[in-house]
Every structure is written in C-alpha cells, then in structure tokens.
VEXDREN-2710 file (C-alpha; in Angstrom, 1 decimal):
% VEXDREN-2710
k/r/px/py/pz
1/UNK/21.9/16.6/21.2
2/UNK/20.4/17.5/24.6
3/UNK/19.6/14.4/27.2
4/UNK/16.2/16.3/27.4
5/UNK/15.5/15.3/23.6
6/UNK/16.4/12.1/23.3
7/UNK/13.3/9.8/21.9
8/UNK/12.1/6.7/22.1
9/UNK/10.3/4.7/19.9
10/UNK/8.4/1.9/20.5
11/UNK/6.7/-0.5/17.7
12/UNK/3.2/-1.4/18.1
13/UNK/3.3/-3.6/14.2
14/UNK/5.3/-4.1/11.4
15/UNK/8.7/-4.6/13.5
16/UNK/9.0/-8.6/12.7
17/UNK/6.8/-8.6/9.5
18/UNK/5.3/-6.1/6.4
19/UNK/1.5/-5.4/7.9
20/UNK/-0.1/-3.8/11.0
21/UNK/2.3/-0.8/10.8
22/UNK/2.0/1.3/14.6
23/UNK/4.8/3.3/15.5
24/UNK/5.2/5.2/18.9
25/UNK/7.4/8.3/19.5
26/UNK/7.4/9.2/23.3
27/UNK/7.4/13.1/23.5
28/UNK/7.7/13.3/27.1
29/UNK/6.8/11.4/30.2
30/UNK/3.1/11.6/29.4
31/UNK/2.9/12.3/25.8
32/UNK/3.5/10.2/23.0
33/UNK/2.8/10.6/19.7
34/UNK/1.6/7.3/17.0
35/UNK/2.2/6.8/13.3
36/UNK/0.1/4.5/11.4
37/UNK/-2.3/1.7/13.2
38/UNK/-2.4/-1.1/10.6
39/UNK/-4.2/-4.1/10.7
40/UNK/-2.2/-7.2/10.7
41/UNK/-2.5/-9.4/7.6
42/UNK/-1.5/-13.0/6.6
43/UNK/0.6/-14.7/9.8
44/UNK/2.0/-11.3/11.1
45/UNK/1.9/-10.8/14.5
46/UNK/2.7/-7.7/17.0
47/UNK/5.1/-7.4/19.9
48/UNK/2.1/-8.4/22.1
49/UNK/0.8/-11.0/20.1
50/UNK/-2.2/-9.4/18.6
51/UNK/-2.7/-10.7/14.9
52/UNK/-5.3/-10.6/12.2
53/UNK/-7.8/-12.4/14.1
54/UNK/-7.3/-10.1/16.9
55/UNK/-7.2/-6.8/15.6
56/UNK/-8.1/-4.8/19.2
57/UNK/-5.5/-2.5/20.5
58/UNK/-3.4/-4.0/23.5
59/UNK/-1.0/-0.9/23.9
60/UNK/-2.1/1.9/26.6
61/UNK/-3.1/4.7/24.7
62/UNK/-4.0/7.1/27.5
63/UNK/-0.9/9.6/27.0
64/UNK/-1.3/9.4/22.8
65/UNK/-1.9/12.8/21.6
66/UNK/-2.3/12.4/18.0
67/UNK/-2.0/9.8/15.0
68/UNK/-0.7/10.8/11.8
69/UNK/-1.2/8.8/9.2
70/UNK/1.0/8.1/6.0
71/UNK/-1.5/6.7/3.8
72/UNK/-4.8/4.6/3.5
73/UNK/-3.9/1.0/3.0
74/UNK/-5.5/-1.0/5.7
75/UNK/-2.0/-2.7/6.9
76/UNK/-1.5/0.9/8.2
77/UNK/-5.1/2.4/9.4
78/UNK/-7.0/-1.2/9.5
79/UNK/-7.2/-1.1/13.5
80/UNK/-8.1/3.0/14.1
81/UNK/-11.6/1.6/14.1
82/UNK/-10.1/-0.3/17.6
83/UNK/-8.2/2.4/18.5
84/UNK/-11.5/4.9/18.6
85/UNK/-13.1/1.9/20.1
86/UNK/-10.6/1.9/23.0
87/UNK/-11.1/5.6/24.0
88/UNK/-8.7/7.7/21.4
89/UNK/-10.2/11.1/20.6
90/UNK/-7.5/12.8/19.5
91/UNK/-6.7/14.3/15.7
92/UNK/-5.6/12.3/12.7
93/UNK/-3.7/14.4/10.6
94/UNK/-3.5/13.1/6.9
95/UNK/-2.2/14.4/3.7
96/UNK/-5.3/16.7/1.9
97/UNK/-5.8/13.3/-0.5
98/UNK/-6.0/11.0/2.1
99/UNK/-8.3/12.9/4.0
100/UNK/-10.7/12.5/0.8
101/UNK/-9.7/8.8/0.5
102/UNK/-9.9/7.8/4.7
103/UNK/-13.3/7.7/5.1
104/UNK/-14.1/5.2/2.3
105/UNK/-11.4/3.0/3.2
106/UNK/-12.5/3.1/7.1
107/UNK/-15.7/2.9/6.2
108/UNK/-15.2/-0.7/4.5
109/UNK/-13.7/-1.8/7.3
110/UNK/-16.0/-0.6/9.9
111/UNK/-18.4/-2.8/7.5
112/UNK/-16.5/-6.0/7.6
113/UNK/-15.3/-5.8/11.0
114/UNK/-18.0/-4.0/13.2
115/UNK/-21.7/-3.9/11.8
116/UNK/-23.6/-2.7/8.5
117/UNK/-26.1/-0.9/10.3
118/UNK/-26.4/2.3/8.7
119/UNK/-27.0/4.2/12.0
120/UNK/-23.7/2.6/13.3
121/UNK/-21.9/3.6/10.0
122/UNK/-23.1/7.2/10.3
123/UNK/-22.3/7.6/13.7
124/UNK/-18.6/6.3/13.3
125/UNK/-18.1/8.2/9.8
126/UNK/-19.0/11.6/11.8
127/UNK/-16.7/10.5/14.9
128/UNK/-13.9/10.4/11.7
129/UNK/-14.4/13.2/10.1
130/UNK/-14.5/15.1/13.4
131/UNK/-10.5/13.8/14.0
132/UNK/-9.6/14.3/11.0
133/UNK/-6.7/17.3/9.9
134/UNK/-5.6/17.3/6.4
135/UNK/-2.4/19.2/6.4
136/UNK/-0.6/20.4/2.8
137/UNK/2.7/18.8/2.1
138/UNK/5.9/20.5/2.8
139/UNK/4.5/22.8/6.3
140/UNK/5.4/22.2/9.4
141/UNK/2.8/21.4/12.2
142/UNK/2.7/21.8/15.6
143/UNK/1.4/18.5/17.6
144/UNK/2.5/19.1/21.2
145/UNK/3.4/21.8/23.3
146/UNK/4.3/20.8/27.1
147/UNK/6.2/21.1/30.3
148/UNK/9.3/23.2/28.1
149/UNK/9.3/20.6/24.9
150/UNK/7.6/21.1/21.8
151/UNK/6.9/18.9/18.6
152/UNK/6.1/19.4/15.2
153/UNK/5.6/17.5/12.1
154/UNK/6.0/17.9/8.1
155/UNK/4.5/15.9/5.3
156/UNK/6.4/15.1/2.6
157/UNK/5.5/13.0/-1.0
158/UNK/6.0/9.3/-0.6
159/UNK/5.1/8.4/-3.8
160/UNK/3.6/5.3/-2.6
161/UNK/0.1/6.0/-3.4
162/UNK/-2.3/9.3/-3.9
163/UNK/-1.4/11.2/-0.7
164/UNK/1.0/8.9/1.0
165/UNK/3.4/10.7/3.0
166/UNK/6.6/10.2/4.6
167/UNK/6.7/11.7/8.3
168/UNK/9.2/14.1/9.3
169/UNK/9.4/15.0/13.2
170/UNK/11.1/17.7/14.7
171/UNK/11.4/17.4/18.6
172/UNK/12.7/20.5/20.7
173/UNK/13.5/19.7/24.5
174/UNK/13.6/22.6/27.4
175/UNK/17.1/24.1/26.3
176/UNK/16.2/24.9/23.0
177/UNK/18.9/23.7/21.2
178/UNK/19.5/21.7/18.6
179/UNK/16.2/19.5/17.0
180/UNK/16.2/15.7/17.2
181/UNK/14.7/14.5/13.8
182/UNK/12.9/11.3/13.4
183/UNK/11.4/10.2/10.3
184/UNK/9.3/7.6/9.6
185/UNK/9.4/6.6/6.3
186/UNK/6.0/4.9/5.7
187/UNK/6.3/3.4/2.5
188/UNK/8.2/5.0/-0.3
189/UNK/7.3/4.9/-4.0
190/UNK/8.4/3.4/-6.6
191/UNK/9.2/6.0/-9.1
192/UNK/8.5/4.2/-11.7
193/UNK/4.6/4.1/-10.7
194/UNK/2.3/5.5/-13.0
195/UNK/-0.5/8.8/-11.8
196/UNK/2.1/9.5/-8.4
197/UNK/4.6/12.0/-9.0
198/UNK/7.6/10.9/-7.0
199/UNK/9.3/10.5/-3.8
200/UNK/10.8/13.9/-2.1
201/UNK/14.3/13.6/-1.1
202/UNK/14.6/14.5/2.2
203/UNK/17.1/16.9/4.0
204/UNK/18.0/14.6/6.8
205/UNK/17.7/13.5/10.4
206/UNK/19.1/11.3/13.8
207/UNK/16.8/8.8/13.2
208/UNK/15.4/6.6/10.5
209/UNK/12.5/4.1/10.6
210/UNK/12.5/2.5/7.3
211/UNK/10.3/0.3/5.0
212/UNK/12.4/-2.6/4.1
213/UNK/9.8/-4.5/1.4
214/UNK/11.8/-4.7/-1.5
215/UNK/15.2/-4.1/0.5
216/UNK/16.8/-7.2/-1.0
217/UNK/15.8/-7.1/-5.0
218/UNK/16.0/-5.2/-7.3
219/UNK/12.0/-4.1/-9.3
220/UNK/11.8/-5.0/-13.1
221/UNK/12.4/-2.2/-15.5
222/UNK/9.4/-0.8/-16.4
223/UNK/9.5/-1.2/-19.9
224/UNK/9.9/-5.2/-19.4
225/UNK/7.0/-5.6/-16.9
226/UNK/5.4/-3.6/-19.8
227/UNK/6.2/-5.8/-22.4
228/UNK/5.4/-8.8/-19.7
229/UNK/2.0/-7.9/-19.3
230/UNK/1.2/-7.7/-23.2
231/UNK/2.4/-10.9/-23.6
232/UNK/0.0/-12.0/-21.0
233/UNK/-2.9/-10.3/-22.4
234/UNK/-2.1/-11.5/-25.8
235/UNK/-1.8/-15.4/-24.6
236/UNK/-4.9/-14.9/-23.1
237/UNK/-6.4/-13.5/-26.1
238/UNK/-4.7/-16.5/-28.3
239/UNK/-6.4/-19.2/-25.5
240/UNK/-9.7/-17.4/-25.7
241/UNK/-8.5/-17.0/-21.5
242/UNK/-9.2/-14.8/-18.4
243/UNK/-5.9/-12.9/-16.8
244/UNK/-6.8/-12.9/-13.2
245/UNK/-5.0/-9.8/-11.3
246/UNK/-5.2/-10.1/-8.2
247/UNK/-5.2/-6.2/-6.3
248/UNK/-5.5/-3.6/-3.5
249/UNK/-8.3/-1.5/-4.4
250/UNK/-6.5/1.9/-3.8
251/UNK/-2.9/2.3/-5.4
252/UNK/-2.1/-1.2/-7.3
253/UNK/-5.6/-1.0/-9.4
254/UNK/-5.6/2.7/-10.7
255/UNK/-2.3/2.0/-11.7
256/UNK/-3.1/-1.3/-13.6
257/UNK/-6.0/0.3/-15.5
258/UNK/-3.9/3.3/-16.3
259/UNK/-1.0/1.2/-17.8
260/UNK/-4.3/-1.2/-19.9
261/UNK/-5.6/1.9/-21.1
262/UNK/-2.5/3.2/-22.7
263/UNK/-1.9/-0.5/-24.2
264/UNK/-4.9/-0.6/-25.5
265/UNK/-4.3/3.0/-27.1
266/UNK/-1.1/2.2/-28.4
267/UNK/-2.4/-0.5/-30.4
268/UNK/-6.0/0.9/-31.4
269/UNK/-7.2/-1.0/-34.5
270/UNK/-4.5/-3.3/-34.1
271/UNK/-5.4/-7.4/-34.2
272/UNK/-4.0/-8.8/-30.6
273/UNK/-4.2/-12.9/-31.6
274/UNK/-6.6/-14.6/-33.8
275/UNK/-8.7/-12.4/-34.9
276/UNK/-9.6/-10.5/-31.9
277/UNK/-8.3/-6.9/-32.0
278/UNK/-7.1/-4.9/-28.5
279/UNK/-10.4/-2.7/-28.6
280/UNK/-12.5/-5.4/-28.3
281/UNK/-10.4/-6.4/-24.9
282/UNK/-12.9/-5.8/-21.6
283/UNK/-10.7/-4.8/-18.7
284/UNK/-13.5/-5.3/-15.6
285/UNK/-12.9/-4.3/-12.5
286/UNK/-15.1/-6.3/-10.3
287/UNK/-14.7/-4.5/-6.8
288/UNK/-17.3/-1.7/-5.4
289/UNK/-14.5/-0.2/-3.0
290/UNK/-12.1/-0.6/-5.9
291/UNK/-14.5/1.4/-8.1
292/UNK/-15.0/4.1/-5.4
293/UNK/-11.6/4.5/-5.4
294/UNK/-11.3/4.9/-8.6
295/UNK/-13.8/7.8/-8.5
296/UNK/-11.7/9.2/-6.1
297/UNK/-8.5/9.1/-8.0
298/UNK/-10.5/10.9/-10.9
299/UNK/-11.8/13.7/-8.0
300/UNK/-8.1/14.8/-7.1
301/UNK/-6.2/15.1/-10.6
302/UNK/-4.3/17.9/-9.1
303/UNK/-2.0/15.5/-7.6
304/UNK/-1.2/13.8/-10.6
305/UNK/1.7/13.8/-12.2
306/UNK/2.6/16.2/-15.4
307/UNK/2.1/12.5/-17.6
308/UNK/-1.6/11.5/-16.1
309/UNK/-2.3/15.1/-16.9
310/UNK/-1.3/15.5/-20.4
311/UNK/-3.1/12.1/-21.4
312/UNK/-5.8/14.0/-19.8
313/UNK/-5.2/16.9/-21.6
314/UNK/-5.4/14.3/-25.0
315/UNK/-8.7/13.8/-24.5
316/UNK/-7.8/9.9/-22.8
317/UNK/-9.4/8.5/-19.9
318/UNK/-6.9/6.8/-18.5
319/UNK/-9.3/5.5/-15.4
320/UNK/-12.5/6.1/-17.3
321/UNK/-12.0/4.5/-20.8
322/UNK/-14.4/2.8/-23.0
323/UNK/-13.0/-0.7/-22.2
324/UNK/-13.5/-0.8/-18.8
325/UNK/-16.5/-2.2/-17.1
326/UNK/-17.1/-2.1/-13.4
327/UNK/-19.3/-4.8/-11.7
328/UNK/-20.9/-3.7/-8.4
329/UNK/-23.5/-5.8/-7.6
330/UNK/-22.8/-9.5/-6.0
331/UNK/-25.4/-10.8/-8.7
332/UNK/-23.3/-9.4/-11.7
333/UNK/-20.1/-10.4/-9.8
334/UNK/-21.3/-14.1/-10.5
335/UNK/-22.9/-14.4/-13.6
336/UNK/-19.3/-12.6/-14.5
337/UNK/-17.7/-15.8/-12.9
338/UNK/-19.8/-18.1/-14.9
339/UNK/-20.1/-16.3/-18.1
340/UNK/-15.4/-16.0/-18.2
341/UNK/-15.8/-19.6/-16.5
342/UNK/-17.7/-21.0/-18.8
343/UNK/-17.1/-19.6/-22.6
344/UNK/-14.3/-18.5/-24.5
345/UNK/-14.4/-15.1/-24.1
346/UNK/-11.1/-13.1/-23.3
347/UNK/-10.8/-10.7/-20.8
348/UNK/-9.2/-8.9/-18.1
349/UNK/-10.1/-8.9/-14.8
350/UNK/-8.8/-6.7/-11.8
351/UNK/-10.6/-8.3/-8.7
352/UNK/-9.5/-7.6/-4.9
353/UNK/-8.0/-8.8/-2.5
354/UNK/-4.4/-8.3/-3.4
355/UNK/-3.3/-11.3/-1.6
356/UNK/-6.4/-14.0/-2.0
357/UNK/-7.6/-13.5/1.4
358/UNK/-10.8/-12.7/0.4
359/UNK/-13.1/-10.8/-1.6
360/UNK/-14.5/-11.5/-5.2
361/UNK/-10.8/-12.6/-6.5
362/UNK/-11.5/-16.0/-4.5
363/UNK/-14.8/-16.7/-6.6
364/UNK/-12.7/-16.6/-9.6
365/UNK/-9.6/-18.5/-8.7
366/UNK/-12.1/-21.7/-7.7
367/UNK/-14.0/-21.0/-10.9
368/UNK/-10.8/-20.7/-12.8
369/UNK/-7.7/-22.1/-11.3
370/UNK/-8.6/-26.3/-12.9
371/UNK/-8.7/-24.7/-16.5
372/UNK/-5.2/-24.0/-18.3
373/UNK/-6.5/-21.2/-20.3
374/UNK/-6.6/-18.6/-17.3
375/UNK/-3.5/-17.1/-16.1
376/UNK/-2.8/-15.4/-12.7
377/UNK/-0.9/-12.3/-12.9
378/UNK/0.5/-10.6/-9.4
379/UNK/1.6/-7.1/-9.5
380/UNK/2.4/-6.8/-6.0
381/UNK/3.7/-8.5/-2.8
382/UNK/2.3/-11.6/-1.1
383/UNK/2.7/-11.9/3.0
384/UNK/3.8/-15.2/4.2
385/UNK/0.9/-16.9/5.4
386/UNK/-1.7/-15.5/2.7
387/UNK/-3.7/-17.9/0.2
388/UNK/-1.8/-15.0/-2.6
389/UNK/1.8/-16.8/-1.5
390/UNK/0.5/-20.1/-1.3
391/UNK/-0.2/-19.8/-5.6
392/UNK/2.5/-17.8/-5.8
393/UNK/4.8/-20.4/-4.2
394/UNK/2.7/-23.7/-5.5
395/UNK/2.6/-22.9/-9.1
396/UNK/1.2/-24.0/-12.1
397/UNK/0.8/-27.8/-11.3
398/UNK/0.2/-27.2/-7.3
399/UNK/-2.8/-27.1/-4.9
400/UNK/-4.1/-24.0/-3.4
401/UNK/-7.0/-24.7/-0.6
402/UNK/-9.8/-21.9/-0.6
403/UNK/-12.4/-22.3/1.6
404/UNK/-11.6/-26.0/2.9
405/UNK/-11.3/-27.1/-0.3
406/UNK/-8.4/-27.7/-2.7
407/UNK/-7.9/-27.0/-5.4
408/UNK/-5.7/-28.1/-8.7
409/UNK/-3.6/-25.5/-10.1
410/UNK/-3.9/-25.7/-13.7
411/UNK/-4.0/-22.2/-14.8
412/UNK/-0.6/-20.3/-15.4
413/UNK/1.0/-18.4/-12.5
414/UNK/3.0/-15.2/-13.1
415/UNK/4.6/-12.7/-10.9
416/UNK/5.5/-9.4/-12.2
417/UNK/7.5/-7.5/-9.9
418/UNK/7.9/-3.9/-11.5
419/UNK/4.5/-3.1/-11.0
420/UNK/5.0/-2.6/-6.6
421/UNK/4.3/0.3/-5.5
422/UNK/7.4/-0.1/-2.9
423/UNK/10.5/1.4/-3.6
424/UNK/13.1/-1.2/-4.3
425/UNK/16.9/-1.8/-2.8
426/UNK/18.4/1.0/-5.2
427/UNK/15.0/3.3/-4.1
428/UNK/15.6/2.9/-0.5
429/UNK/19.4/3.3/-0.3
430/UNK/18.9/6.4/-2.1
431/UNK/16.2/7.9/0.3
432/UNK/19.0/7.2/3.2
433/UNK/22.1/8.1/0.8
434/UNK/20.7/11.0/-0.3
435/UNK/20.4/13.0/2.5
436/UNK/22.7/15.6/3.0
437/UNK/23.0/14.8/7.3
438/UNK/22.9/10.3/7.1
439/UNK/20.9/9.4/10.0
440/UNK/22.9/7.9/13.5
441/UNK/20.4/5.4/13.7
442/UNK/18.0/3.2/11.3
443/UNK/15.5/1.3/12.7
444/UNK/13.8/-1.3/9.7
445/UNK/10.4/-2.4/9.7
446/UNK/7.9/-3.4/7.4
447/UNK/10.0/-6.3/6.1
448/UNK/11.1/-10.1/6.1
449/UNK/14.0/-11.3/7.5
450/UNK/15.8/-11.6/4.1
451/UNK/14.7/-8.5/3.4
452/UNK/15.4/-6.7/5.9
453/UNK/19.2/-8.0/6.2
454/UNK/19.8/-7.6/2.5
455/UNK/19.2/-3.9/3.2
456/UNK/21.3/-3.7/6.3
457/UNK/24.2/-5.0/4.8
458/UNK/23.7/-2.7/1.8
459/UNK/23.3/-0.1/4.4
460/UNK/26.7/-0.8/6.2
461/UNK/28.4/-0.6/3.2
462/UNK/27.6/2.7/2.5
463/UNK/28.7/4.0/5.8
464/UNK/31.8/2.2/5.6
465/UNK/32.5/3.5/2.7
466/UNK/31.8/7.2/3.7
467/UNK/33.4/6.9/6.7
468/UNK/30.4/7.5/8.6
469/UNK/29.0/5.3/12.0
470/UNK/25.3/4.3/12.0
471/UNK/23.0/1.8/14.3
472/UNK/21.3/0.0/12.0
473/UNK/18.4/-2.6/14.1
474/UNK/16.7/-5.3/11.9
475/UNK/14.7/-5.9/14.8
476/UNK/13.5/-3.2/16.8
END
C-alpha cells in the first residue's frame, strides 16, 4: 500500500457507546468523506462531548464532500438536520429504499427537534430531497476526484433493515496502485429477521469498522423467541392482559407484526386461553410514524425476501391483516390507554419508542405498569441511561420514574433477545472470517465495553489461529 493512500478515520459518535454513529474518512488534505450522522441516545456521548441534549454538530465540516448513509434509524441520520443547519450542501447517497424511507424519518425529527410550521417543513423536505442520491446495491460510485486521488464507494445488503447498507470504499492515491479498502459496516442483520433478505458477504478490505452490539452473546434461536412470544400472548389472553412492546418504528415493528400475523394464521379458529380464540386477538399499533412506515414497507415489496413474497403470493397480509388496528390520532391513543387500562380486554400493543424515552409507549407503562396482568415484552436493545434499561434492569417488583414520578413495577418484564435486528457474536465473526482478504485493522464501534471486548477477544482468536496479524482498537 502506497504512503499516498493511507486513510484516516476519525469518529464523530458511536466510538464509546451504540448511538450517534458519525464516521470520517479523510480523502486528502482537504476532502473528507462522512458515514452516518446519528443522534445520540440515552447517556452516550461524542468525542467532543456533544450528547442527546446537544445534538448540534461541533466537528468542522468545511472539507466534507459527501455523506452516505447506511440506513434510516435516527442513532445514525438523527443530527443531518444539524449538519444542513451548519452549512453541509453536499449529496447523501442512500440505498434506493432508504431514499423512499429518509424523508419521513427526517421529517419526524425536523418536527420534534426544529418547528411544526408547515412552511419550515416544506422548505427543509425540498433542501432533502435535493441531496439526496439513491444508488442500486452492488455498483460502484464515484465520490471524489482530486489533486491525483480518487474515491469510490459500493453498497452492499446489510440486512439490518429495508435498505440498510454496509459501506465499501475504495481509495486510489496518485501512483495508481494498489486500492486501500475501508468498510464500514453500519449495522449488519440478523439473518434470522423476517421481510430482509440477508447480509452480503463481502470480498475483503485493509480496514474494518465494525458494529459490536451483540458482539458478546449469542441471539435466541428463532424458533424459541417464537415459541416465547406465544406464550406471552397466550398469558395475556389467560389474564384478560395487555403485552406492551416496546419498538422503533422502522425495522423492529414491521418485523413484529409480520411474525403476529403468521401466529395468528397458524392457529386460525384455534381457542388461545379461556375461551378467547387467536382471531379475536387485536394487535394495535399506536404510532403515526410507525404506521407510515408501515406503508412504506408495503410500497417496496421488491426488496423482500422470497418468504414475505410467497405469503404475499397466498393471498396474506402480513403488514396489512384483519387484526391489526392502527391508532393515529392523540385522542384515540388515550381512550386506547383507558379502555386496555381499565377493562379486561386482551390485546397487543406495538407502541414506540423502543427504549421508553418517549412517545405513546410512556402513556401505557404509567397506565399499566401497577397492574400484574400487563406484561412488557422487549424485542430489542436498551442503551444505558434509557427509562427502556431502567425496567429492563428493575424488574417485575422495581420502580421505574417516568415523568418525575415513580412508579411500581407490578406488571411482568420479559426480554426476548432473538428478535434484534443486530447480527450476533457468530453473525459478526462471520462478516470478518468470511472474507477471503481478513482486514489488517478493525476498528469497533457501536458497542459497550463488554461488548466490544467479548468480540475482540473472539477476534484475536481467530487470527491466531490462522496465522494471520490484525489491529484490533476497542476504542478508537
């Protein structure tokens, strides 16, 4: 490898905790390049100190060219609304599906963070859709050209979530010779997921920046978070309870209600618990961005897998079926509360946030948390610092404040840990192990301590035992 194309990265997020991904790749003395600009999310913090409550961009941006983003969860495009606000007017090239998916999500946050004024919306929704460059997966991009070095990039599948990407670089310097790779790997599916079709494998590269999530443990097999979640449903059925699930409202939700529909299909006419049958379960998702989503998910069934399509093909819904309910309005959202609250009807409720922070899901946990007929379910991970750890930690017989006020956990808490959308340990040493040219370096990010050094111990292993040499960083 030439002098001339050696790279540096530097980490704007994500590099001592798992939100607020920003990565930097310096193309030359005046050009760099950024993936991802996540907002930070429970106590996560940046290298400068910016945190959730601080969202604005504290990194000089003059020389970024581009951002390319992997995929639409806010922890990884939650602050572009700072970065246009601090002078970026460069492109944002996306996978096709998360151009169609973007807007909506930037849009909510524009809302939350910025104003509702529709003008103000309009205005910022044009300046993004100007950016924006869908590119397909699997062709390779030019992004700079300048003073004798060039770069390109190449999407590949991440399986994460409907157009998530993994990021593969390819950096030429002014002799021409050999490329430096660099990928950044975003966050990597879980293969198990339901709608995605599954990570790519890719060829190689010098150097790796690496989710770590899940890079200590080990996800459940699918068919026992399966058979975890029935059991669920059918306790709440037998104590006339509410399961409360906690999710994102891209990724983690269309992949509940795809798994509830086919339950609910698999046992058609059957009786769940004391009398009440699985067609007379309502599954409501109470979240308008969730719902919008969902919409979405439905508008691009060409990226689905060969399964999604062929229940499709059946004649199933499996995001549009007669069980599901979708409450928009904040009025309906609390006569919902009251009416699961306060009678003993059964259901199933898929309310964001993911983590508690906010959103509708709060409304029900003070409604419901005092009364030992609702259960909790989590499908996917909690960040330190977040009310979603707190009852995840605390338990069934803890307090959880909300609002300034505690609360008495009565309600049963359960984690089920095969429905994240994150690779696991084997997924990730397989991404690495896989290639047929094992990266020289590995930078990990997007991970807790334990995590992280659970998967660099795993990793060290491996290239002791093929006789290969690798930096591996837990803290970049």
């Amino acid at each position: 490898m030439n002098d001339s194309n050696k790279s540096v990265i530097k980490h704007h997020g994500a590099a001592t905790g798992v939100t607020g991904s920003c990565h930097e790749l310096t193309l030359d003395d005046n050009a760099g390049l950024l993936i991802d600009c996540g907002l930070f999310q429970g106590g996560d913090r940046g290298a400068d100190g910016a945190d959730a409550g601080r969202p604005e961009i504290e990194f000089d941006i003059r020389h970024i060219r581009a951002l390319v983003v992997t995929h639409v969860h806010l922890d990884h495009v939650g602050r572009i609304p700072w970065l246009l606000a601090a002078g970026f007017d460069g492109p944002i090239y996306c996978s096709e599906p998360s151009a169609e998916l973007l807007p909506i999500m930037l849009e909510d946050a524009f809302k939350l963070a910025v104003s509702r004024q529709p003008e103000a919306i309009n205005w910022y929704l044009r300046r993004v859709q100007r950016l924006l460059r869908p590119l397909p997966f699997g062709q390779w991009h030019s992004v700079y050209q300048g003073a004798g070095k060039e770069a390109a990039i190449r999407l590949r599948r991440a399986g994460h979530l409907l157009g998530s990407a993994y990021v593969e670089c390819a950096l030429t310097g002014e002799a021409r010779g050999q490329d430096t790779r660099v990928i950044f790997s975003g966050d990597l599916g879980n293969r198990a997921s339901p709608i995605l079709r599954p990570p790519e494998q890719p060829d190689g590269c010098d150097i790796l920046v690496l989710e770590s999530t899940y890079g200590d443990r080990e996800h459940d097999d699918p068919g026992a978070r399966r058979h975890r979640l029935r059991t669920l449903i059918e306790r709440a059925l037998v104590d006339r309870g509410t399961v409360l699930i906690p999710a994102f409202s891209i990724g983690r939700t269309q992949e509940l209600l795809y798994e509830l529909e086919d339950l609910i299909y698999e046992n058609q006419g059957k009786e769940a618990a004391g009398g009440l049958h699985w067609n007379d379960l309502p599954v409501i998702l109470d979240s308008p961005l969730a719902s919008r989503f969902t919409r979405a998910y439905r508008g691009l069934r060409e990226h689905w897998d060969e399964q999604a399509l062929e229940r499709v093909g059946q004649g199933r819904g499996p995001l549009a079926f007669e069980q599901l309910f979708t409450v928009d309005d904040h009025e309906t959202h609390q006569r919902m509360v009251a009416h699961l609250a306060g009678t003993g009807r059964p259901a199933v409720v898929v309310a964001a946030s993911g983590m508690c922070a906010g959103g509708r899901i709060v409304n029900y946990l003070k409604a419901m948390l005092g009364d030992p007929r609702h259960n909790v379910l989590f499908v996917g991970y909690q960040a330190a610092g977040t009310p979603g750890r707190e009852l995840q930690t605390q338990g069934q017989g803890g307090q959880l404040e909300l609002d300034g006020e505690i609360h008495e956990i009565k309600a049963g808490v359960d984690t089920i840990g095969g429905y994240s959308a994150h690779a696991d340990r084997h997924g990730l040493l397989r991404f690495v192990t896989g290639m047929t040219r094992w990266p020289r370096e590995i930078r990990l990010v997007h991970g807790d301590d334990q995590a992280k050094r659970g998967l660099a111990e795993s990793l060290r292993q491996r290239y002791q035992d093929s006789g290969q040499k690798c930096k591996i960083n837990t803290s970049p």
